[in-house]
Structure formats: C-alpha cells, structure tokens
C-alpha positions in Angstrom: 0.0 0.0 0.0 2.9 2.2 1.1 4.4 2.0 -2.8 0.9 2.5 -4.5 0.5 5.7 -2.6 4.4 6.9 -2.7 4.0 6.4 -6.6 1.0 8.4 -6.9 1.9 11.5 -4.6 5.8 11.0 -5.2 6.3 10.4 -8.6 2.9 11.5 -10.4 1.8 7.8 -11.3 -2.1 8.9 -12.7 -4.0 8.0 -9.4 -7.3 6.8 -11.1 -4.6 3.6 -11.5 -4.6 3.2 -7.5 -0.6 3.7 -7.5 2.0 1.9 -9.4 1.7 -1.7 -7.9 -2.2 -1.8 -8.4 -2.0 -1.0 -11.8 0.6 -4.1 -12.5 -1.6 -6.5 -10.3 -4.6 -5.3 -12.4 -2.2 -5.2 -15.6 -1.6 -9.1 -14.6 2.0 -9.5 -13.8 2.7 -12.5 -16.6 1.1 -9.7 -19.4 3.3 -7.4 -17.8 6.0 -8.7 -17.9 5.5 -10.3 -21.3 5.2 -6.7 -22.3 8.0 -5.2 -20.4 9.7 -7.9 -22.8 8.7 -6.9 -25.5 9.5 -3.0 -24.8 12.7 -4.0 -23.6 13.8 -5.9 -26.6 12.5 -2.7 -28.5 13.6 0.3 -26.5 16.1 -0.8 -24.3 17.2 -2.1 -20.8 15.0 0.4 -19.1 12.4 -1.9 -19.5 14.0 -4.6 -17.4 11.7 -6.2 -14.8 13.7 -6.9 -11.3 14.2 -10.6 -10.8 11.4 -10.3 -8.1 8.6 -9.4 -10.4 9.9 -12.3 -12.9 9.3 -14.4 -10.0 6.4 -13.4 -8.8 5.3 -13.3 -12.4 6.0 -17.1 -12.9 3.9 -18.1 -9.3 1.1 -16.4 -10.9 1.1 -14.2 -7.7 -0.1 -10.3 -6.8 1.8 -7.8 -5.1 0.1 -7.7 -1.6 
C-alpha cells in the first residue's frame, strides 16, 4: 500500500490507476512482464523487470 501511494503523490503515477503496484496487479503481472519484454527488446534495458517481479510473475502471484 505504502508504494501504491508513494507512486501516486511521489512520482505523479495517474491515481485513477490506485498507485504503481495496483496497476501491474490489475495489468496481470505475466502480461506485464511479457510486455516489459517486449518493450525491452525494442527500446532498451529500461524496460528490465527486477528478478522479483519475474518471479512473482512465474507463481502467478499479486503484489500484496
């Protein structure tokens, strides 16, 4: 909760996502990362996932 509301009044994330976390959980994290992937491969490494979203990712988890 702390990151989704640091990302909306630190950084700007658009709030009507909920913050930066909610967005990915309601994003799906394999899509996201399937499309950070892509994005990645296209634009570059700042695109790269962490490892710990790859992981979560692949136990079909949420952030929490």
């Amino acid at each position: 909760m702390d990151g989704n509301i640091g990302s909306v009044l630190g950084i700007g994330f658009p709030q009507h996502h909920g913050g930066v976390f909610q967005y990915i959980n309601s994003y799906g994290l394999v899509a996201f990362v399937s499309r950070a992937d892509e994005l990645a491969k296209r634009y570059g490494a700042r695109f790269d996932v962490p490892a710990s979203l790859r992981e979560l990712a692949q136990l079909n988890a949420r952030y929490r």
